[in-house]
N, C-alpha and C positions, 0 to 999 in steps of 0.2 A: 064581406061588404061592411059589416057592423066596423071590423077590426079600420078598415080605410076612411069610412065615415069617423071613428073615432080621433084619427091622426089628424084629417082635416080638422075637425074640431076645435083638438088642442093647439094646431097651428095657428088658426085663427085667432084664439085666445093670446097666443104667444106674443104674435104680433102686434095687437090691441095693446097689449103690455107693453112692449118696448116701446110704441107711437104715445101712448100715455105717459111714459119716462120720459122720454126724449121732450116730450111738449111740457111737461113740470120741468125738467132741467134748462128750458128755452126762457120756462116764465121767469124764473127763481133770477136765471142771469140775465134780466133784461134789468130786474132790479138795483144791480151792482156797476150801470155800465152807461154809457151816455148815449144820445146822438149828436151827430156832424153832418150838415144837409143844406144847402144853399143853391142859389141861382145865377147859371151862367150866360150872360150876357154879352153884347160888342158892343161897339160905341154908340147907336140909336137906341137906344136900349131892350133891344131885340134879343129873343130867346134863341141862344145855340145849343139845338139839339146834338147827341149822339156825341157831344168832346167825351174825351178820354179823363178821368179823376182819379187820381190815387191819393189813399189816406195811410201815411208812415207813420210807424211808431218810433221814436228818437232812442229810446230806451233799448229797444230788440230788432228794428230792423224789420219788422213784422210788415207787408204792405198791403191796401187791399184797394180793389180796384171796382169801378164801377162807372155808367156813363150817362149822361143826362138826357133827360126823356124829352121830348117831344116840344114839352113848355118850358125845357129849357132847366129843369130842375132835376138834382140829385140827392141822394140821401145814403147816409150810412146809420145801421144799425147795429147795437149791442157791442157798442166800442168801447175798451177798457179803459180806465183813468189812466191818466199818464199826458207827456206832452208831446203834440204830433204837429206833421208837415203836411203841407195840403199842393199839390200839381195839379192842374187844369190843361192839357191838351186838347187839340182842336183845327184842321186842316186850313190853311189862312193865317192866321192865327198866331202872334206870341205866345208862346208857355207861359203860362201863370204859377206865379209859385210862390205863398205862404208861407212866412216862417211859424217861428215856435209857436203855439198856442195852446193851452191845456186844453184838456175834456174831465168835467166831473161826473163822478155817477149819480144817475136819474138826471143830468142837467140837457138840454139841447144847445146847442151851439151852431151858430148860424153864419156860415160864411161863403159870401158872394165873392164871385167868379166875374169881375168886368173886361174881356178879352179887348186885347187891340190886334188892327191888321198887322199882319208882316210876316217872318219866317217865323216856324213852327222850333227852329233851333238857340233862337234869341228865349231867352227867360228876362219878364219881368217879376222881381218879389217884393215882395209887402211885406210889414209887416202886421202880422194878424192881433189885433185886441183882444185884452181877455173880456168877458163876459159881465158885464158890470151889471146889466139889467136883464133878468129871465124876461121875456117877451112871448115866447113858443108858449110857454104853458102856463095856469094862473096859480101853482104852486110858491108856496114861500117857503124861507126854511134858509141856508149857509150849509157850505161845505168847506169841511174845516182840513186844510189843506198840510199836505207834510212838514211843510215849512213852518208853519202853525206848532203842530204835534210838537216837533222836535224843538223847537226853541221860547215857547211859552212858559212860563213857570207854574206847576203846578202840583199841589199839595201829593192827592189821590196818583198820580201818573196812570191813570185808567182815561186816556183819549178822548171816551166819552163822556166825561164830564165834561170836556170844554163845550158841549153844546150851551151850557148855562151863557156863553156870548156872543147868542143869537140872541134876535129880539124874538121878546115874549118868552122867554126861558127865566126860570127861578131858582134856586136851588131848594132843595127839601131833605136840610139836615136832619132837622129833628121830626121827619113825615117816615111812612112806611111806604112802599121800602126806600131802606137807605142808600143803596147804592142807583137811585134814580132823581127825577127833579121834576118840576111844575112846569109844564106848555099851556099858555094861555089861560089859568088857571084851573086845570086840569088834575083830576088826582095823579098819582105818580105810579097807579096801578095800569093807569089807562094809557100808558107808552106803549109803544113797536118797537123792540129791540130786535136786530140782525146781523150776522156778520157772512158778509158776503151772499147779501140777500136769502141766508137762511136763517130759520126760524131760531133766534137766541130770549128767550124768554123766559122767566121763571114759573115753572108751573103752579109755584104752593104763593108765595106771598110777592109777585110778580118781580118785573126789573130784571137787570142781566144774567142771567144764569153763568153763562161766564164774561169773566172779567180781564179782557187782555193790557195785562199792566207794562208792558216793554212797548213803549213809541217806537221805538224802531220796527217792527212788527205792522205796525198798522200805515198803510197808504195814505187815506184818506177816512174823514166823518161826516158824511152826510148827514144832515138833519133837516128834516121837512115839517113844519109845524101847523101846515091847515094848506088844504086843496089839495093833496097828494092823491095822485095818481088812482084808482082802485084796485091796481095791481098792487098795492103795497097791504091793502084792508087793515083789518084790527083790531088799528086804534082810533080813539076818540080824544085822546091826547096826541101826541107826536111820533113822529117815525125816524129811527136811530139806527143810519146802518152804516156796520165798520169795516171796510176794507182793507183787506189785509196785503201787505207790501209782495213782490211777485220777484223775480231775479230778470238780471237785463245781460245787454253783449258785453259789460264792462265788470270786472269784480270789485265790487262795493262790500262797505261794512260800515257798522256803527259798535261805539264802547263807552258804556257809561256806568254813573257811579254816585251814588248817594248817601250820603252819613248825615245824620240828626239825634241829637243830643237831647237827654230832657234837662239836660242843665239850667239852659235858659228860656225854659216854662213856666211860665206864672202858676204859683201854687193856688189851688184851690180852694175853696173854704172848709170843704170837707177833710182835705189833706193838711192843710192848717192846723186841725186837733192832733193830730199826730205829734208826739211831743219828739219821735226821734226828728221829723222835717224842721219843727220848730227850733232843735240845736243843731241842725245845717244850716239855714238859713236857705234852703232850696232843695225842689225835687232829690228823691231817692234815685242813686246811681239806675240810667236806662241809655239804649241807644238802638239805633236802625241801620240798618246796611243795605243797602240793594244794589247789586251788580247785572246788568244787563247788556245785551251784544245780539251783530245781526252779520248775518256774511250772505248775500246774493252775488250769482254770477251764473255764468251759461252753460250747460251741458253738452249742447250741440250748437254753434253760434247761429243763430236769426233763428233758431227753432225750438230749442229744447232751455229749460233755466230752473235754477232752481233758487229758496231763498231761504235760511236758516237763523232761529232766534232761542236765546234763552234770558230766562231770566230767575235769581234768588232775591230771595228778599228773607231778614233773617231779623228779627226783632228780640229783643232780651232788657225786659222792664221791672221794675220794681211797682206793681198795683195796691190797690189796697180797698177795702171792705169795711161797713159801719154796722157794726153789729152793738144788741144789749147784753148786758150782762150787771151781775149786783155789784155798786159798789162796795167799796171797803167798809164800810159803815152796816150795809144791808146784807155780806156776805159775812159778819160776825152775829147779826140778829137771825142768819137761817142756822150757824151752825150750833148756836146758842139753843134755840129751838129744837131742832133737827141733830144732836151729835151722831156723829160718825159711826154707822151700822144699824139705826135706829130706822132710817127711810131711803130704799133705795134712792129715787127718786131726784131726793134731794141730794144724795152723795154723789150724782150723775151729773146733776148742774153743778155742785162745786169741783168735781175733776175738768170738765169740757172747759170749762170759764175761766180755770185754774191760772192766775199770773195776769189776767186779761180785768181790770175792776172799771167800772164805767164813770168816766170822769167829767160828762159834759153832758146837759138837756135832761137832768136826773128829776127822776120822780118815783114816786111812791106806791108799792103792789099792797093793798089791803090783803091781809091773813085771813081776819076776821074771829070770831070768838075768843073774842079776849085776847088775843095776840098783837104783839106792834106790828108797824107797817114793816116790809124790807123795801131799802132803798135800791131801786136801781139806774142805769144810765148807759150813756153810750160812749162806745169808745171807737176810733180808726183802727185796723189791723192791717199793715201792710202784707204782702206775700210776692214772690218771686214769680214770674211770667214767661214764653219764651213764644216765637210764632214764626215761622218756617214754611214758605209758598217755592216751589218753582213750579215754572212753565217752561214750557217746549213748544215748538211751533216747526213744521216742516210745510212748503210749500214748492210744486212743480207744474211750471207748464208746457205745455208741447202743442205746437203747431201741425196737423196734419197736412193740411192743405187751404188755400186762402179763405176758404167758406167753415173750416173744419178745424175748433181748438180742444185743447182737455186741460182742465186746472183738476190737481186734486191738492188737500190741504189736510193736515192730520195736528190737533191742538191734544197739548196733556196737561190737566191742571195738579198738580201734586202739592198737598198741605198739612202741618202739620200744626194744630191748631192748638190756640193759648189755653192753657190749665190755669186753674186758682180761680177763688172767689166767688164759690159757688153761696146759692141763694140762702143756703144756709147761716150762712154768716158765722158760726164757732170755727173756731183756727183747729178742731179734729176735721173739720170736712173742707179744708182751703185746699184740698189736692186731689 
């Protein structure tokens, strides 16, 4: 009896688990995904119950179907970004039928159904507007659309920056963290970062934890800046979620390609001391590369897709470092003092500093007893750099049945990060 009551038990428990998965994996993708919901009418403007609505995905072929209630109203939920077709059937009745219109995620989208009498074989189609005023809900915020991604110019190619061209967005170059920005005057701690309504955050000193740098890769950028949902929570600043590109019935790709020069970089003031920049007359030899690509297409057609991304980026700079050390003047009065086996110490700072004499903003270390002063100053050290990211992106979906989908998505961030210039500042610890 123990042994059976024990099995009950754990079943119980079992299940409890899976109903708590399945309702976190419901909440998570309601996040990344829109509604489509309007009211169907005939000419008096009388509610037709029970028409027939199907909502197609252009992309995959996907359809889902559902039929208008009593007052005449339907609704779809947890629909994927992308651009879809809308059918209205209904006995009496012309076919109603919608052309393209997007859906963004977290947006509602609102489209009425006005039937006319006659054959149910005749179709009238419209065309559907996009969404210029959210109305359904009192959230603010842009969604920063593929079209956008791929053809804006910009520095970072991390998607999510372009939220900075939302209103109320700032950017926060020189705020912690760097790779985030100001909502409404908000610290840049206090963002919601997510990619694909899951949790993308930095735990130590916040901002994106990962950083999906390949536009091709990313679908769309939601960005919600005040009234969002409570499904989203958090933040007290903004909500940043990125959705990632998905594969469709047709085989697509993108190839792109990036080179940047420091040639024509305005030298710094600090790089200005530098007397080898000073006989260039410009930056020290550097440059960037980033090659990036994306290939979606279908597995199973209208069911199965997949979508694949890489991306290198590959940096190779010449940096440089302000360190002190004695000038030539100050490093003849310590060895004058101090010769050679007399003081450790001193025979340490003149090997490390060796060839390095400080030529700029010099000033004077008191000895003291009786001793002169040694002069010392500062000088530029350039040193060699190198910095080395890919990413990998796999993503698949599969259709079970019209109520039944599965995305799984698998990101690898691989880097190889820049050496030199450590806080030390002597050219024995630049590596």
């Amino acid at each position: 009896m123990r042994s059976l009551f024990q099995r009950k038990a754990w079943r119980q428990v079992y299940l409890l688990s899976m109903l708590l998965v399945v309702a976190g994996i419901t909440a998570v993708a309601q996040t990344s995904r829109g509604t489509v919901s309007g009211l169907v009418s005939d000419g008096q403007k009388s509610a037709v119950p029970d028409a027939g609505v199907e909502l197609t995905a252009i992309a995959t072929n996907v359809t889902r179907v559902t039929s208008s209630n009593q007052s005449g109203l339907y609704r779809f939920d947890a629909v994927d970004p992308g651009p879809y077709t809308l059918k209205v059937k209904a006995v009496g009745f012309h076919t109603f039928s919608a052309r393209q219109f997007e859906v963004s995620a977290a947006q509602s989208v609102t489209l009425d159904a006005p039937l006319q009498l006659g054959e149910v074989q005749q179709v009238i189609e419209v065309n559907a507007e996009s969404v210029q005023l959210q109305t359904e809900a009192a959230v603010r915020g842009k969604s920063i659309t593929t079209n956008d991604i791929l053809e804006l110019p910009f520095q970072s190619r991390n998607p999510v920056m372009l939220a900075t061209t939302a209103p109320g967005v700032v950017s926060s170059k020189f705020a912690t963290p760097s790779n985030s920005f100001v909502v409404n005057g908000g610290r840049g701690r206090s963002n919601n970062f997510m990619i694909d309504g899951t949790d993308n955050n930095d735990i130590s000193v916040a901002g994106q934890a990962f950083q999906l740098l390949n536009p091709g890769s990313v679908q769309e950028v939601s960005v919600q800046t005040s009234n969002f949902d409570a499904e989203f929570g958090r933040a007290g600043g903004g909500v940043v979620n990125v959705i990632t590109s998905s594969g469709s019935n047709s085989v697509h790709g993108t190839a792109g390609f990036v080179l940047d020069s420091t040639r024509d970089d305005a030298i710094s003031s600090s790089l200005s001391q530098d007397p080898a920049i000073r006989a260039r007359g410009k930056n020290l030899p550097g440059t960037e590369q980033q090659f990036d690509g994306t290939l979606g297409g279908p597995i199973l057609k209208d069911r199965t897709f997949f979508h694949l991304s890489y991306l290198e980026l590959r940096q190779f700079s010449q940096s440089s470092t302000e360190m002190i050390s004695p000038t030539a003047a100050g490093r003849a009065v310590l060895r004058n003092l101090f010769p050679s086996g007399r003081n450790a110490n001193a025979d340490l700072l003149q090997t490390i500093t060796a060839g390095y004499d400080g030529v700029f903003k010099n000033f004077n270390v008191p000895l003291g007893s009786g001793r002169p002063d040694a002069e010392f100053g500062h000088i530029v050290i350039p040193y060699s750099q190198q910095l080395r990211i890919r990413q990998y992106a796999v993503k698949v979906d599969h259709r079970f049945t019209q109520n039944d989908t599965l995305a799984g998505r698998v990101l690898v961030d691989d880097q190889l990060l820049p050496t030199g210039g450590e806080t030390l500042s002597f050219p024995s610890f630049n590596t």
